[in-house]
C-alpha positions, 0 to 999 in steps of 0.5 A: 133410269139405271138398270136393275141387277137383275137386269142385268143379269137377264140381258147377260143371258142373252148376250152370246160375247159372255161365258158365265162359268160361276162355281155352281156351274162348273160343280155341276159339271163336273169341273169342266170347262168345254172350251179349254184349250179351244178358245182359237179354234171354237170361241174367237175363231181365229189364231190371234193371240188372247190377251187376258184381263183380270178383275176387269169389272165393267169392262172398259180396259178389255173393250179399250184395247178390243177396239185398239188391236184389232188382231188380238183376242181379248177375254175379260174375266169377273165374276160380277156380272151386274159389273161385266154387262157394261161392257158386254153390252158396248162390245155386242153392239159394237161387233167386237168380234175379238172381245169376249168376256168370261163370268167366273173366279179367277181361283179356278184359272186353270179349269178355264185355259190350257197351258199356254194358251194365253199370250198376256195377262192384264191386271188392272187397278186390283183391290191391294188387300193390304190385310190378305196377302194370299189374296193379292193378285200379283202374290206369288199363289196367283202368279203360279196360276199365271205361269201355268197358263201363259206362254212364253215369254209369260207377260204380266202388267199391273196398273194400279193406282196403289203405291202399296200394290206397286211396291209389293209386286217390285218385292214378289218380282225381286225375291223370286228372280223375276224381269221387270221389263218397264217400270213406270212410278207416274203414267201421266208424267213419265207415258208418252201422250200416245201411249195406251197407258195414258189413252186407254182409262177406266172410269174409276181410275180418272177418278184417282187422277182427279183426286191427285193419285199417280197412276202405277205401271209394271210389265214383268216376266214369269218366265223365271218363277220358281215351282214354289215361288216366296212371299217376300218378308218386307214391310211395305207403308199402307196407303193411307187414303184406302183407309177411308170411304170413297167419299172421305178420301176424295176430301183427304186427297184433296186437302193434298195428304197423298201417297209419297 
């Protein structure tokens, strides 16, 4: 039987690989984060590089790679923590030591991390928020946030299942005078077998693979943004397929209507 959320919730208190930082917490003191600045020294122990995901929901990508390159430190941060235990509960009982996971909203990213004290930011398969730029992961409000907390060179990578993600990223990177380092339209096709992009899979994007939906990958440098970078004026073609429930789309992307 599957655990409750409150569950959960209960074994996540006790799990020490967790930081649960929500805003009632931060309000209550203060806005003040004790570790920033300090993940090497007090959290990981360690000078490693941190590589950052975001959005990292159960956890597996954050794990995947934990596991992968044992000499970097890895933080996944969500504020679901119902989502986050998954992966929690594998990293505590596996001992990855380099792998800790931080329960709170990515808006307060700065209250978190010091400047340039993350190595690399992951996102990984976002919700495009087709209707709400602004709250669009790889828009240029959150990418700002991004800049202040990377070092250089300031490394970005989405992997996406979404065409409309993907484009929209491309424009944000080409109006502001962003490098995109790699550029992959189809991981399964265009990745080398060994490749993470290709070994390292969450649940949920097998299931995009499955149903036909190519999977997206950028690697971009923020080294460049502008202090106000802009929106870029594009019309982009929704995905056609997020316009149906979970089920429903699993129907129409079987029936071959796909993205282009």
């Amino acid at each position: 039987m599957s655990k409750s959320k409150l569950e959960k919730f209960a074994e996540i208190d006790r799990l020490t690989n967790v930081l649960q930082y929500p805003f009632e917490t931060l309000r209550r003191e203060g806005m003040t984060f004790p570790h920033k600045g300090h993940w090497s020294d007090e959290v990981f122990r360690n000078g490693n590089p941190i590589i950052l995901e975001l959005g990292c929901g159960r956890g597996e990508y954050t794990v995947e790679l934990g596991r992968t390159y044992r000499d970097h430190n890895f933080i996944g941060m969500d504020i679901k923590g119902n989502r986050l235990w998954a992966g929690a509960k594998t990293a505590d009982e596996e001992g990855l030591e380099n792998v800790r996971f931080l329960r709170a909203e990515i808006e307060f990213l700065d209250t978190f991390f010091a400047p340039g004290e993350i190595s690399e930011i992951w996102l990984t398969f976002p919700d495009p928020q087709m209707r709400k730029s602004r709250r669009r992961l790889t828009s240029p409000r959150f990418m700002s946030m991004y800049r202040q907390i990377l070092a250089e060179p300031s490394v970005l990578h989405l992997k996406t299942d979404s065409q409309f993600l993907f484009r929209y990223t491309e424009a944000v990177a080409e109006v502001n005078g962003l490098t995109i380092e790699e550029r992959v339209t189809d991981v399964g096709e265009e990745a080398t077998p060994d490749s993470p992009l290709r070994t390292i899979q969450t649940y949920y994007e097998q299931q995009w693979i499955a149903r036909g939906i190519s999977i997206k990958y950028l690697r971009l440098l923020l080294d460049q943004l502008p202090e106000d970078p802009a929106e870029p004026e594009v019309e982009i073609e929704p995905d056609s397929y997020r316009s149906y429930g979970r089920s429903r789309r699993s129907e129409v992307v079987g029936k071959g209507i796909q993205e282009e």
